[in-house]
PyMOL Python script that loads the backbone (N, CA, C, O; Angstrom):
from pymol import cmd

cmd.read_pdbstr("""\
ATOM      1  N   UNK A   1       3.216  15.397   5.510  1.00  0.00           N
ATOM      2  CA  UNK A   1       3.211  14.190   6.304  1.00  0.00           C
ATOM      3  C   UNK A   1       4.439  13.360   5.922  1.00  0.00           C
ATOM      4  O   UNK A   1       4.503  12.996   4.747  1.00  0.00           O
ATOM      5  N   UNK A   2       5.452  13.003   6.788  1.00  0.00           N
ATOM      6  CA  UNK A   2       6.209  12.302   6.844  1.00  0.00           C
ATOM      7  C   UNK A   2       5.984  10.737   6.359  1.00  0.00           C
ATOM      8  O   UNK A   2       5.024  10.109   6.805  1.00  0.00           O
ATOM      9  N   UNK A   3       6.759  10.234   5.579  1.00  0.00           N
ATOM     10  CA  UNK A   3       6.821   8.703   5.456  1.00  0.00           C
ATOM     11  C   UNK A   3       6.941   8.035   6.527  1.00  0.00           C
ATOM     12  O   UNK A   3       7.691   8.504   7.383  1.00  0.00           O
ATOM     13  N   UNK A   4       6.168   6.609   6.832  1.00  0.00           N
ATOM     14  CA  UNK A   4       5.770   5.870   7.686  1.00  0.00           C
ATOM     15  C   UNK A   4       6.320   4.432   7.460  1.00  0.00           C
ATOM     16  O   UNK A   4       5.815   3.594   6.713  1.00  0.00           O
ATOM     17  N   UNK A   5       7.474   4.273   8.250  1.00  0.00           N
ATOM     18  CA  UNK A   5       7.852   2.753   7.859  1.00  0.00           C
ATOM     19  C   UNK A   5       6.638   2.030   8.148  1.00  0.00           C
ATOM     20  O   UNK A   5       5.846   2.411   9.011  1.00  0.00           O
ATOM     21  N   UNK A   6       6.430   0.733   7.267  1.00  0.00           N
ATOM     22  CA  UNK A   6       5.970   0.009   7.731  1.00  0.00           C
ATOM     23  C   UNK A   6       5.626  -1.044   8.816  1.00  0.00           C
ATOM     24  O   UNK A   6       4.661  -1.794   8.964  1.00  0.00           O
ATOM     25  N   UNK A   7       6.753  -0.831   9.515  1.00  0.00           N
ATOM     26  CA  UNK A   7       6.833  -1.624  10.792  1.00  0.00           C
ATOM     27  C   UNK A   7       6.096  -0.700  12.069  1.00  0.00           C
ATOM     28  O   UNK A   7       5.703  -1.123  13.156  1.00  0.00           O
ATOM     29  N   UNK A   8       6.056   0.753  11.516  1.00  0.00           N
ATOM     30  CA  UNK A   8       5.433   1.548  12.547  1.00  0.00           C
ATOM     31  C   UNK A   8       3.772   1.289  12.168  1.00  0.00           C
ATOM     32  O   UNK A   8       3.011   0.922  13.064  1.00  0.00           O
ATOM     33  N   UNK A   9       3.298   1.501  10.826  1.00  0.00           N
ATOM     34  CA  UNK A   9       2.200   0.801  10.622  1.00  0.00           C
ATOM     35  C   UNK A   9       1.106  -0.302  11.038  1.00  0.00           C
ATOM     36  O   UNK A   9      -0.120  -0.396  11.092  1.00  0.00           O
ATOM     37  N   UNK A  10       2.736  -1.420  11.416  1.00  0.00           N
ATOM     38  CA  UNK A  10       1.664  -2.781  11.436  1.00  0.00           C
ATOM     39  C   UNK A  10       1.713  -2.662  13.055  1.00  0.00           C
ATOM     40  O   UNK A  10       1.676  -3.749  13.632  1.00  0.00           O
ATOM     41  N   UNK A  11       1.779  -1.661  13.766  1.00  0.00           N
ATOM     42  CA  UNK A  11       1.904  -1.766  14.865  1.00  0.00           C
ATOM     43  C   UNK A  11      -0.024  -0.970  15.195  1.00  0.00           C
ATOM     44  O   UNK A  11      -0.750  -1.305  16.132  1.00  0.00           O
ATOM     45  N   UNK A  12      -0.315  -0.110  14.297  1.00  0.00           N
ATOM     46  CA  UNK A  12      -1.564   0.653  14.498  1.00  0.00           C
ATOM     47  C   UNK A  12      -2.867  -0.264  14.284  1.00  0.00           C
ATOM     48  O   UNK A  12      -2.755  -1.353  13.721  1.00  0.00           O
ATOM     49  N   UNK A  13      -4.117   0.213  14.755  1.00  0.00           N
ATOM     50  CA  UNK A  13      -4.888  -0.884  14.691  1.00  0.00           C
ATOM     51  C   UNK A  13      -5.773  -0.320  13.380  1.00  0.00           C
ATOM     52  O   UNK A  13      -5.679   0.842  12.985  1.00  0.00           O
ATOM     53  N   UNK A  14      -6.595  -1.269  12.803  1.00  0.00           N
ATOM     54  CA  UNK A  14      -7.501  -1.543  11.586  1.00  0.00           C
ATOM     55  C   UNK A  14      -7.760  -0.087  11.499  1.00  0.00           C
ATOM     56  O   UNK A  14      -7.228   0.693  10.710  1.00  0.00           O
ATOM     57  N   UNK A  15      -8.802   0.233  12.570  1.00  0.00           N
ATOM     58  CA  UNK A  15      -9.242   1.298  12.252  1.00  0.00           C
ATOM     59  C   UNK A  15      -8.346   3.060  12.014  1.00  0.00           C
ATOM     60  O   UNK A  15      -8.720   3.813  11.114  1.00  0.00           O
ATOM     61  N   UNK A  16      -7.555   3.324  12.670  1.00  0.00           N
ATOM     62  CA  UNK A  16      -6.191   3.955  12.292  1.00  0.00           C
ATOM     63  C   UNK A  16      -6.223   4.294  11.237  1.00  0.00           C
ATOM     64  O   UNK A  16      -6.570   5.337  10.682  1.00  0.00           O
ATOM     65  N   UNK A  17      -5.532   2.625  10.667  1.00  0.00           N
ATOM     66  CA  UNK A  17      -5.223   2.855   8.919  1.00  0.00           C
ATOM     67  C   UNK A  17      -5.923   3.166   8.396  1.00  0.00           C
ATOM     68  O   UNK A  17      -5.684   4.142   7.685  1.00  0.00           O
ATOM     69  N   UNK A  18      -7.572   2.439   8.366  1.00  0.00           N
ATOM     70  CA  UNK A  18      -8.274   3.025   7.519  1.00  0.00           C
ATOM     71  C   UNK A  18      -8.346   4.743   7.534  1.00  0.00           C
ATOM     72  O   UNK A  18      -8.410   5.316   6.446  1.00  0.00           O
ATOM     73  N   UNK A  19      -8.341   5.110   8.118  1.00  0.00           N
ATOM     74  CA  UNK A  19      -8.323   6.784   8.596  1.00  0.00           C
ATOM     75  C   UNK A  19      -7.206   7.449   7.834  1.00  0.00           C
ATOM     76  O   UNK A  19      -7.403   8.454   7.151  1.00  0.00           O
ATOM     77  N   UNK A  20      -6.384   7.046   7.923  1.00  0.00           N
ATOM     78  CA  UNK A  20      -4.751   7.139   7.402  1.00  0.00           C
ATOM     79  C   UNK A  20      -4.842   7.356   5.630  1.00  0.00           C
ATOM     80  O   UNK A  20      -4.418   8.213   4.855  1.00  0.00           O
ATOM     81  N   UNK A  21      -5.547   6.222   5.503  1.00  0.00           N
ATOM     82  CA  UNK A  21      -5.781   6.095   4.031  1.00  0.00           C
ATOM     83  C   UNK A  21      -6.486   6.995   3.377  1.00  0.00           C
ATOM     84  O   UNK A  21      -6.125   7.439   2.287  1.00  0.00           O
ATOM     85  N   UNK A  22      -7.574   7.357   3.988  1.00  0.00           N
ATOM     86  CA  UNK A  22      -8.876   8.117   3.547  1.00  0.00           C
ATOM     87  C   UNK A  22      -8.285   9.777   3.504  1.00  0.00           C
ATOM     88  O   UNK A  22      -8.504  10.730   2.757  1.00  0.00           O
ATOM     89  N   UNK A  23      -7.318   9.532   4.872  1.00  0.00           N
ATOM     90  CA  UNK A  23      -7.134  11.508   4.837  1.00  0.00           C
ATOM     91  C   UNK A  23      -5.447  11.246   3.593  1.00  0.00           C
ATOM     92  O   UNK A  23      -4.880  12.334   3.495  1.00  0.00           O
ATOM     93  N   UNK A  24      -5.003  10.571   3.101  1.00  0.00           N
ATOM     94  CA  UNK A  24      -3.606  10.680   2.250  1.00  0.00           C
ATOM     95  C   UNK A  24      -4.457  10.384   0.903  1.00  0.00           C
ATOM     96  O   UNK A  24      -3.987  10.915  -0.103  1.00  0.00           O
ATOM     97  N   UNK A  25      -5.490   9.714   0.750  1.00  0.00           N
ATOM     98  CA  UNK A  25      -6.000   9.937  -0.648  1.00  0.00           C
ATOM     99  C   UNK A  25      -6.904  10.997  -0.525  1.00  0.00           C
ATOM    100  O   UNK A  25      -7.601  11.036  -1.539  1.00  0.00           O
ATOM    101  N   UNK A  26      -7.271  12.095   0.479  1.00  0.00           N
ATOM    102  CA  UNK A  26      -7.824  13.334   0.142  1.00  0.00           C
ATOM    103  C   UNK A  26      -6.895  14.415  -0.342  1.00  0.00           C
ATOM    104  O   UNK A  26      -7.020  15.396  -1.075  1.00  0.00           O
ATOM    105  N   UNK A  27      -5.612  13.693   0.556  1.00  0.00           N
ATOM    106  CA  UNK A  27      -3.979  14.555   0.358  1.00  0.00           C
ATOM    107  C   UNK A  27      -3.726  14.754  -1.423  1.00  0.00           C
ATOM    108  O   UNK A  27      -3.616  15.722  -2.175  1.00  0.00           O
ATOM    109  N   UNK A  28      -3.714  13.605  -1.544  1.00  0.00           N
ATOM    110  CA  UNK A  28      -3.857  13.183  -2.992  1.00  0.00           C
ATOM    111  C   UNK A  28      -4.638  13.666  -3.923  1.00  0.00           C
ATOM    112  O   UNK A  28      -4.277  13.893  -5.078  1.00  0.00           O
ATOM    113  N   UNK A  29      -5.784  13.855  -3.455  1.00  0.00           N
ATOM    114  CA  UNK A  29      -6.600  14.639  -4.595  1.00  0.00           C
ATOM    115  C   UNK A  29      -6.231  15.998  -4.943  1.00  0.00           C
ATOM    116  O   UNK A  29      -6.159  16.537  -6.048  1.00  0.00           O
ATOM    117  N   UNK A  30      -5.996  16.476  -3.692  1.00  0.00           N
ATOM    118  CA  UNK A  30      -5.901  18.218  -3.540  1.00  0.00           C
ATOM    119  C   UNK A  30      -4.121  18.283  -4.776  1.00  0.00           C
ATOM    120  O   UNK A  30      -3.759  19.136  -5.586  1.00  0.00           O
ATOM    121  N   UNK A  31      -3.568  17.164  -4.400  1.00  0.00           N
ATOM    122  CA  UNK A  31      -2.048  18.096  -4.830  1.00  0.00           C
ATOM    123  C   UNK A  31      -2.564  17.345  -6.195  1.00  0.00           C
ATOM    124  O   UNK A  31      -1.626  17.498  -6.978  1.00  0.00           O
ATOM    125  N   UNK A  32      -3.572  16.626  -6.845  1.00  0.00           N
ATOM    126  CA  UNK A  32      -3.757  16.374  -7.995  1.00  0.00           C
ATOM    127  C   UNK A  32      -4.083  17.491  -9.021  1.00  0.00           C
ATOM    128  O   UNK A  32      -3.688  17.713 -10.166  1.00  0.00           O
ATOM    129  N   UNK A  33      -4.989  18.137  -8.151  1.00  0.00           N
ATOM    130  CA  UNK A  33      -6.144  19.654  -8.557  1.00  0.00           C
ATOM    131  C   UNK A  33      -4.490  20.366  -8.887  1.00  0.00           C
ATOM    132  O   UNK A  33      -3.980  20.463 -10.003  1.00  0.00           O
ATOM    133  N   UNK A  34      -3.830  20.838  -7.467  1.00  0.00           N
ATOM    134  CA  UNK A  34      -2.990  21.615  -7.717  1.00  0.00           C
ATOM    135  C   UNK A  34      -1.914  21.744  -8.491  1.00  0.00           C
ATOM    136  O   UNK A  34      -1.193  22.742  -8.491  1.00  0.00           O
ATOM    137  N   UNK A  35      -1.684  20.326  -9.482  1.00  0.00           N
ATOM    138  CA  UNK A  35      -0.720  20.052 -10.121  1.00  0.00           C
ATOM    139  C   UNK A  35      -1.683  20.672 -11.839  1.00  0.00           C
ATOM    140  O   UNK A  35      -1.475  21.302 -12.876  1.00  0.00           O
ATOM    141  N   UNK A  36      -2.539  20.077 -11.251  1.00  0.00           N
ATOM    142  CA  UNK A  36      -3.687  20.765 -12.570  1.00  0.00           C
ATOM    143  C   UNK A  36      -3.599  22.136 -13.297  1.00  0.00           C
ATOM    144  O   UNK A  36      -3.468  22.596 -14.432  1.00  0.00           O
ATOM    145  N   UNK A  37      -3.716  22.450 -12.261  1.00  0.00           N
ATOM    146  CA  UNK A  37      -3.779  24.307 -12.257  1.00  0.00           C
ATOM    147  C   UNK A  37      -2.216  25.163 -12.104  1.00  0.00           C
ATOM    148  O   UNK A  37      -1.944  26.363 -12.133  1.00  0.00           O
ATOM    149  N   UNK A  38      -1.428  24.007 -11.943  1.00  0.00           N
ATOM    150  CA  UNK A  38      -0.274  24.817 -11.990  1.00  0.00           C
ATOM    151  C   UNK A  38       0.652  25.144 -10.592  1.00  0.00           C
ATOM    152  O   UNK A  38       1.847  25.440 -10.595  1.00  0.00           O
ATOM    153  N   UNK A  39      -0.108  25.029  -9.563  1.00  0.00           N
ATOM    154  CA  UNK A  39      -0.381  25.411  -8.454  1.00  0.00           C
ATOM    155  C   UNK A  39       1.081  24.620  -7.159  1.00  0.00           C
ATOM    156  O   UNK A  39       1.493  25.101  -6.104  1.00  0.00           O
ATOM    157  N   UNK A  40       1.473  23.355  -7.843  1.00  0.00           N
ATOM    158  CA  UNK A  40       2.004  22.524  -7.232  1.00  0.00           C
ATOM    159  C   UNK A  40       3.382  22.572  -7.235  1.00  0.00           C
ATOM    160  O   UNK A  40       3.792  22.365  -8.377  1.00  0.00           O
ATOM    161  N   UNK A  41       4.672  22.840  -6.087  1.00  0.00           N
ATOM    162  CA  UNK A  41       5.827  23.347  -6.322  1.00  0.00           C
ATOM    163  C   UNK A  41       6.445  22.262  -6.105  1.00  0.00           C
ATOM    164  O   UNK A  41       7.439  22.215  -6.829  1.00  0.00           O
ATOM    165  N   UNK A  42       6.284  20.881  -5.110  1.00  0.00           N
ATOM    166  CA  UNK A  42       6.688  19.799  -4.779  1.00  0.00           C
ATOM    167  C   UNK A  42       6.186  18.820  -5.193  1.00  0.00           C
ATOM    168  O   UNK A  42       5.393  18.110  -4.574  1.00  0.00           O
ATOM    169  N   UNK A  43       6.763  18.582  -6.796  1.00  0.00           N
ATOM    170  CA  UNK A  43       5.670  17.395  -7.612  1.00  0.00           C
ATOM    171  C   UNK A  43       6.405  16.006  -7.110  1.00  0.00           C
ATOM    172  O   UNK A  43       5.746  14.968  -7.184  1.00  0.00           O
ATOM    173  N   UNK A  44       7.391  15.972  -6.737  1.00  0.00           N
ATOM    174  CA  UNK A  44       7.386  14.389  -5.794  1.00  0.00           C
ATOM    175  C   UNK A  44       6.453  14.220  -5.033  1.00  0.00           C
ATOM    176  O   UNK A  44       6.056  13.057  -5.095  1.00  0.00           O
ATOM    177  N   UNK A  45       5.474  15.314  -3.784  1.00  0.00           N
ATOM    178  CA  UNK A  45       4.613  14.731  -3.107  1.00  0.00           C
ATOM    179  C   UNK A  45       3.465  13.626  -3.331  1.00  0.00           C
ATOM    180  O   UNK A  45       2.920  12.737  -2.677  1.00  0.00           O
ATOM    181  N   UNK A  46       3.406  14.156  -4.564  1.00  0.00           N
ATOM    182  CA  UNK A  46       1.944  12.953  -5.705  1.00  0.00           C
ATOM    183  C   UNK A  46       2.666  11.975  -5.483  1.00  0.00           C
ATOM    184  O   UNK A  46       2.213  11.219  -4.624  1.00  0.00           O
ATOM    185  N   UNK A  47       4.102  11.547  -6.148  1.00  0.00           N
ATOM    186  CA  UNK A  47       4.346   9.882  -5.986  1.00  0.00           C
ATOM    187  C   UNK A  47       4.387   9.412  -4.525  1.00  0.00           C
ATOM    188  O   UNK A  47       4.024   8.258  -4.300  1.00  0.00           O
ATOM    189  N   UNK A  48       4.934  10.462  -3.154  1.00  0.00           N
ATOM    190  CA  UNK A  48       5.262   9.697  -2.021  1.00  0.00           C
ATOM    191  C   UNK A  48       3.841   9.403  -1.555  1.00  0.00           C
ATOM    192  O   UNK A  48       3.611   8.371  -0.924  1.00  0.00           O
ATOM    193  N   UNK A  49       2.666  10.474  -1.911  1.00  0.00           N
ATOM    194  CA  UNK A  49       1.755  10.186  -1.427  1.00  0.00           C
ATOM    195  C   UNK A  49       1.111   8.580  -2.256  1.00  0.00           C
ATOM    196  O   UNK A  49       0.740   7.551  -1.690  1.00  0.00           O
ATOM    197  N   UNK A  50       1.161   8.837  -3.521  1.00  0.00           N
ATOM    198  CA  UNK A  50       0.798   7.265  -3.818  1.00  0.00           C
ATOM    199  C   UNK A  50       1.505   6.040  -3.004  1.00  0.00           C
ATOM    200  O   UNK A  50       0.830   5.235  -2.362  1.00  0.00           O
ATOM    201  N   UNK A  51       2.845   5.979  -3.084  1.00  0.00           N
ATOM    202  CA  UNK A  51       3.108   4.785  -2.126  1.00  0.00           C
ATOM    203  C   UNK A  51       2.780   5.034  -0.423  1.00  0.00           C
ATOM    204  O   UNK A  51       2.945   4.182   0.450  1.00  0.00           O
ATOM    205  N   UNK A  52       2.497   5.821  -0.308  1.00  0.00           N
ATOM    206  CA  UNK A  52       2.231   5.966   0.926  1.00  0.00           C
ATOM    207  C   UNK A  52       0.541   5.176   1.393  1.00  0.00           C
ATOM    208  O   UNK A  52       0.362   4.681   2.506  1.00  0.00           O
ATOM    209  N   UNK A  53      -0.372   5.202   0.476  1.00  0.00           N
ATOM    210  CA  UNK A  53      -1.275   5.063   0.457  1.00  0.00           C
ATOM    211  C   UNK A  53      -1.127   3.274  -0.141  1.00  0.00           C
ATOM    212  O   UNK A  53      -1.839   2.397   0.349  1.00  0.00           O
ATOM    213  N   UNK A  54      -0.236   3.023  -1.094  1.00  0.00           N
ATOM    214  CA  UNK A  54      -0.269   1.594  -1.378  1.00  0.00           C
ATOM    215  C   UNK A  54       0.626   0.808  -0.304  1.00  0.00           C
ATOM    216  O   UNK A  54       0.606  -0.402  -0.530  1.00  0.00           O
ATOM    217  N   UNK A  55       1.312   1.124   0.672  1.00  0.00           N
ATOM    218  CA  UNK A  55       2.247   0.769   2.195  1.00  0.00           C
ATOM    219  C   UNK A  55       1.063   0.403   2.666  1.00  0.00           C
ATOM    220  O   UNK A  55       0.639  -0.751   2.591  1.00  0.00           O
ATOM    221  N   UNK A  56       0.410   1.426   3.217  1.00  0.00           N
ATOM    222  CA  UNK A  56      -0.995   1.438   4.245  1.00  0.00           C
ATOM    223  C   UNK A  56      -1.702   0.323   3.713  1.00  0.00           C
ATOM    224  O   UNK A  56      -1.829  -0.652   4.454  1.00  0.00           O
ATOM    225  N   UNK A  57      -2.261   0.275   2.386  1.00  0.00           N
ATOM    226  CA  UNK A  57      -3.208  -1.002   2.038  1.00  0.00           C
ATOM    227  C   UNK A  57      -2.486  -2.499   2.119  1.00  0.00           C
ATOM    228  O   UNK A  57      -3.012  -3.588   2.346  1.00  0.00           O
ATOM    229  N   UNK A  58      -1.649  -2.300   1.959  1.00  0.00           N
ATOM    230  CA  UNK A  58      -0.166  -3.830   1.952  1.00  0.00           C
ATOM    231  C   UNK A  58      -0.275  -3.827   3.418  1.00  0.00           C
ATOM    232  O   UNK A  58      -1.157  -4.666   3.595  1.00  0.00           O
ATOM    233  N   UNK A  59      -0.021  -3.519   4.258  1.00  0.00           N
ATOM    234  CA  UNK A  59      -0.091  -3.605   6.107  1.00  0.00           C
ATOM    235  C   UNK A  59      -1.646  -4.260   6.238  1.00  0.00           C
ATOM    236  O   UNK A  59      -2.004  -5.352   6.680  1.00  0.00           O
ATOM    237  N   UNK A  60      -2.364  -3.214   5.709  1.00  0.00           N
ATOM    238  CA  UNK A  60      -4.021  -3.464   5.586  1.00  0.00           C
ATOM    239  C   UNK A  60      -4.327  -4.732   5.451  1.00  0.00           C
ATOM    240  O   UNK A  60      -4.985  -5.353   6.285  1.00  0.00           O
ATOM    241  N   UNK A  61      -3.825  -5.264   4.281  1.00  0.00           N
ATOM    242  CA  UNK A  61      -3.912  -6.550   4.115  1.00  0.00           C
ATOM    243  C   UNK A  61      -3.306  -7.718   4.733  1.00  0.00           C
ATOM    244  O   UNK A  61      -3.853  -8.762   5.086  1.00  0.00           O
ATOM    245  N   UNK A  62      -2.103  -7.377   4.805  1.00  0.00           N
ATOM    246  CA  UNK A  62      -1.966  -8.282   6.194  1.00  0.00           C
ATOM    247  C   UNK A  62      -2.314  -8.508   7.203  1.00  0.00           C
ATOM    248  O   UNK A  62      -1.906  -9.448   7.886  1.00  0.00           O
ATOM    249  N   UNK A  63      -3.151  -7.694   7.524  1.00  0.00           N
ATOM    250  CA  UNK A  63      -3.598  -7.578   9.043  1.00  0.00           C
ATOM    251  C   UNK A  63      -4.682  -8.420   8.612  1.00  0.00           C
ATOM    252  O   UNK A  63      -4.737  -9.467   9.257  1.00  0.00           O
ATOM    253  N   UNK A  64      -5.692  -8.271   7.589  1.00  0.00           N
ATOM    254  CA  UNK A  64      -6.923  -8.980   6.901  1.00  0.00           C
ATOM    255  C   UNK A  64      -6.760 -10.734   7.020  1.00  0.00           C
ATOM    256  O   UNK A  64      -7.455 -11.664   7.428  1.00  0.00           O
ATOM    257  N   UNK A  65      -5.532 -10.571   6.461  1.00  0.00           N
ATOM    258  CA  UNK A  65      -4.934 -12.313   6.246  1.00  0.00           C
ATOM    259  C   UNK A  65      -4.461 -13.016   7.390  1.00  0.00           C
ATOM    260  O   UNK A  65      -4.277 -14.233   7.439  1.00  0.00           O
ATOM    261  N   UNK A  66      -4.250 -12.104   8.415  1.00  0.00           N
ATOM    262  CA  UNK A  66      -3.923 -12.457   9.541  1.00  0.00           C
ATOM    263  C   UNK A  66      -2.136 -13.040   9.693  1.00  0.00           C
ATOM    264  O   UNK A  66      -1.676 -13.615  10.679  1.00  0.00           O
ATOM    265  N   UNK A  67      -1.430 -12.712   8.511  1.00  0.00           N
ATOM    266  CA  UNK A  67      -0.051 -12.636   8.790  1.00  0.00           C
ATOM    267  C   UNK A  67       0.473 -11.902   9.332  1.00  0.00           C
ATOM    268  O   UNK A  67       1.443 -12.454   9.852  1.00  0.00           O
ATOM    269  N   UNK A  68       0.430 -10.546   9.646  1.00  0.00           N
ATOM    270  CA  UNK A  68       0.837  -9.888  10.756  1.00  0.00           C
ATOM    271  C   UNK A  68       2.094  -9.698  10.936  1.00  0.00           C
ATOM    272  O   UNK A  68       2.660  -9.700  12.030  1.00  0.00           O
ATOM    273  N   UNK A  69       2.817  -9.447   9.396  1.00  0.00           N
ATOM    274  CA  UNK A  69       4.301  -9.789   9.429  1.00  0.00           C
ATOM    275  C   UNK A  69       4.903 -11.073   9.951  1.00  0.00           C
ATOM    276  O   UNK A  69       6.126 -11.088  10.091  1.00  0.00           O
ATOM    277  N   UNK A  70       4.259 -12.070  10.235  1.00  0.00           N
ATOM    278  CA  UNK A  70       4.944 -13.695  10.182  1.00  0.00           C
ATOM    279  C   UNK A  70       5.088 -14.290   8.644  1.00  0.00           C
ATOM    280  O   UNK A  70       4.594 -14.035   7.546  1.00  0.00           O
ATOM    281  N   UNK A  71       6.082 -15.262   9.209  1.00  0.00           N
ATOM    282  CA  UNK A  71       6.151 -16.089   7.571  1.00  0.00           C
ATOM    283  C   UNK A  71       5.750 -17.032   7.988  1.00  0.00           C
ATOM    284  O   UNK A  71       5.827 -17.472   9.135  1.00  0.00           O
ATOM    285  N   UNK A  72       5.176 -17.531   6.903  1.00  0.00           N
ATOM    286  CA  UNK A  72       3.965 -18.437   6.932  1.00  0.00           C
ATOM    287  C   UNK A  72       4.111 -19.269   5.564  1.00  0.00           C
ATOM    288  O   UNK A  72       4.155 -18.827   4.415  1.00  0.00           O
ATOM    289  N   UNK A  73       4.181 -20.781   6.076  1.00  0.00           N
ATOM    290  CA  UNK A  73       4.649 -21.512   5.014  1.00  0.00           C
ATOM    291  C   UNK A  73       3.420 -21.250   3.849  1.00  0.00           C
ATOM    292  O   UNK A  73       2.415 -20.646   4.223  1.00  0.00           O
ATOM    293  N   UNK A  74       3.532 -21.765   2.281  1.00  0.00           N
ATOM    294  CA  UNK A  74       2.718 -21.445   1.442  1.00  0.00           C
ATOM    295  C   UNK A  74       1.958 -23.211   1.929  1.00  0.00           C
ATOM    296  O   UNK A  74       2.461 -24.235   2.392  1.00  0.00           O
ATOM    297  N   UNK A  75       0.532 -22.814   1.516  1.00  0.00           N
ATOM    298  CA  UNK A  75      -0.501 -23.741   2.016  1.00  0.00           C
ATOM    299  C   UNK A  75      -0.680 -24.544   0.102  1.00  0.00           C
ATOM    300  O   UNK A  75      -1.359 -25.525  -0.202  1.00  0.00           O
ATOM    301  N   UNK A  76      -0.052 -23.921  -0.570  1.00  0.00           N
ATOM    302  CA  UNK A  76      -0.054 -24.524  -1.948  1.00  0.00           C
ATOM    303  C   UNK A  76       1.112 -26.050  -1.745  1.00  0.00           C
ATOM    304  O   UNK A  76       2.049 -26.094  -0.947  1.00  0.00           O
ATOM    305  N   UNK A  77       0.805 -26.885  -2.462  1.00  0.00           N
ATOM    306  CA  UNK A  77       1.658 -27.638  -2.633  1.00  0.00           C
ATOM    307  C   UNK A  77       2.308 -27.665  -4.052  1.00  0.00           C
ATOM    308  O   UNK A  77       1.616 -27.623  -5.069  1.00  0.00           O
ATOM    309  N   UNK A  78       3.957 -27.752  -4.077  1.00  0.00           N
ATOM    310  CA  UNK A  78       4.546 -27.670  -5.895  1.00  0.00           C
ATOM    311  C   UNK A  78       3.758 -28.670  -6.321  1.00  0.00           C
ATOM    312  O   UNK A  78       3.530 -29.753  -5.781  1.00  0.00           O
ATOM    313  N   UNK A  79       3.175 -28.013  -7.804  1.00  0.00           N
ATOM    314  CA  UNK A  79       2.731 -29.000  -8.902  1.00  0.00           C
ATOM    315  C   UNK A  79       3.868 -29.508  -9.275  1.00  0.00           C
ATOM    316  O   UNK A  79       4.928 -29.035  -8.865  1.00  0.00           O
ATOM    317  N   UNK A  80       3.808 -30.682 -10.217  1.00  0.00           N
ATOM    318  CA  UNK A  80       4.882 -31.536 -10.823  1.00  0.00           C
ATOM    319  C   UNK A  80       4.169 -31.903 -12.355  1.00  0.00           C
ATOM    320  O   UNK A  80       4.426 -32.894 -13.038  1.00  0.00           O
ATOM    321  N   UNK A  81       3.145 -30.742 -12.698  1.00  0.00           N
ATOM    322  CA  UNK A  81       2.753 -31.451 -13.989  1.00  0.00           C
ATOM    323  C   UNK A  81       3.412 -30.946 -15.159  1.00  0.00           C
ATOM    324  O   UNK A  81       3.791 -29.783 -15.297  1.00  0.00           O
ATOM    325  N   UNK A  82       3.526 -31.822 -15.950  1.00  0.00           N
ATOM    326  CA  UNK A  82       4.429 -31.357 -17.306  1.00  0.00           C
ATOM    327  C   UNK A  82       3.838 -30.177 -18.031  1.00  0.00           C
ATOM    328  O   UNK A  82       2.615 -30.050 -17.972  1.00  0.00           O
ATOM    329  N   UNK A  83       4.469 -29.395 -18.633  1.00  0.00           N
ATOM    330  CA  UNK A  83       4.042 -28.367 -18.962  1.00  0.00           C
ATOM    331  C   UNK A  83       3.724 -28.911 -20.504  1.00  0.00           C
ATOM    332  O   UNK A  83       4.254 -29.919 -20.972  1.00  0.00           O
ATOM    333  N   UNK A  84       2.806 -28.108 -21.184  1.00  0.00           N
ATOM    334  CA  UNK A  84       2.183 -28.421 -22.775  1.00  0.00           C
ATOM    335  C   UNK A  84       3.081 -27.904 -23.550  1.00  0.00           C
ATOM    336  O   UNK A  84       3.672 -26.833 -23.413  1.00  0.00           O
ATOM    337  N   UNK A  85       3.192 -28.828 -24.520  1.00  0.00           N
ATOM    338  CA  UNK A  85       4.742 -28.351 -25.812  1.00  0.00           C
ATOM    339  C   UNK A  85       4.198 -27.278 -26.531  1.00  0.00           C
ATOM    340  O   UNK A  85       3.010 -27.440 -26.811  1.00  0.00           O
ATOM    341  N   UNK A  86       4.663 -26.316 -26.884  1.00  0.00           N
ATOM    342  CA  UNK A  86       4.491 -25.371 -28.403  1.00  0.00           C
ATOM    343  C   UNK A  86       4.363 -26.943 -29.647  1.00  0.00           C
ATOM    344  O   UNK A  86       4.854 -28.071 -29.672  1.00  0.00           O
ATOM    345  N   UNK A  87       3.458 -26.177 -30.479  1.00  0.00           N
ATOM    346  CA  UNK A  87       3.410 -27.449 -31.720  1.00  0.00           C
ATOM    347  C   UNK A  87       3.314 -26.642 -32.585  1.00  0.00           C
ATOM    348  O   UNK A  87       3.238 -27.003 -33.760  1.00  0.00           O
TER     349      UNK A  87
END
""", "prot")
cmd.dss("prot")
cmd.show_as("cartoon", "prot")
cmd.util.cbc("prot")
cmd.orient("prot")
């Protein structure tokens, strides 16, 4: 499975990803076993598949928060309190 910009991502709906996720961490298990046993000739696939799977949950979550790739001012306001001395 090919890498998935994220912009192609935030374009898919909730349910998609979740799907997405579930079959790249089954991906994941199998080349885990196979790295186990010896079995595994393309040991980069384990890392692309990990970020591949942490992309998907980062989109995921935006979609949750409802940013949706907008910027969105922070709803925090700067503190101004003095910080405590070392003594």
């Amino acid at each position: 499975m090919p890498t998935t910009k994220p912009s192609e991502l935030r374009k898919l709906p909730v349910q998609e990803l979740q799907k997405r996720i579930q079959d790249t961490k089954k991906e994941l298990m199998e080349l885990r076993f196979q790295s186990s046993i010896g079995q595994l000739d393309k040991n980069h696939r384990v890392t692309q598949a990990k970020r591949e799977i942490a992309r998907m949950l980062t989109v995921l979550g935006e979609k949750a928060r409802g940013a949706d790739g907008e910027s969105q001012p922070s709803s925090k306001p700067a503190s101004k309190k003095p910080r405590a001395r070392k003594a």
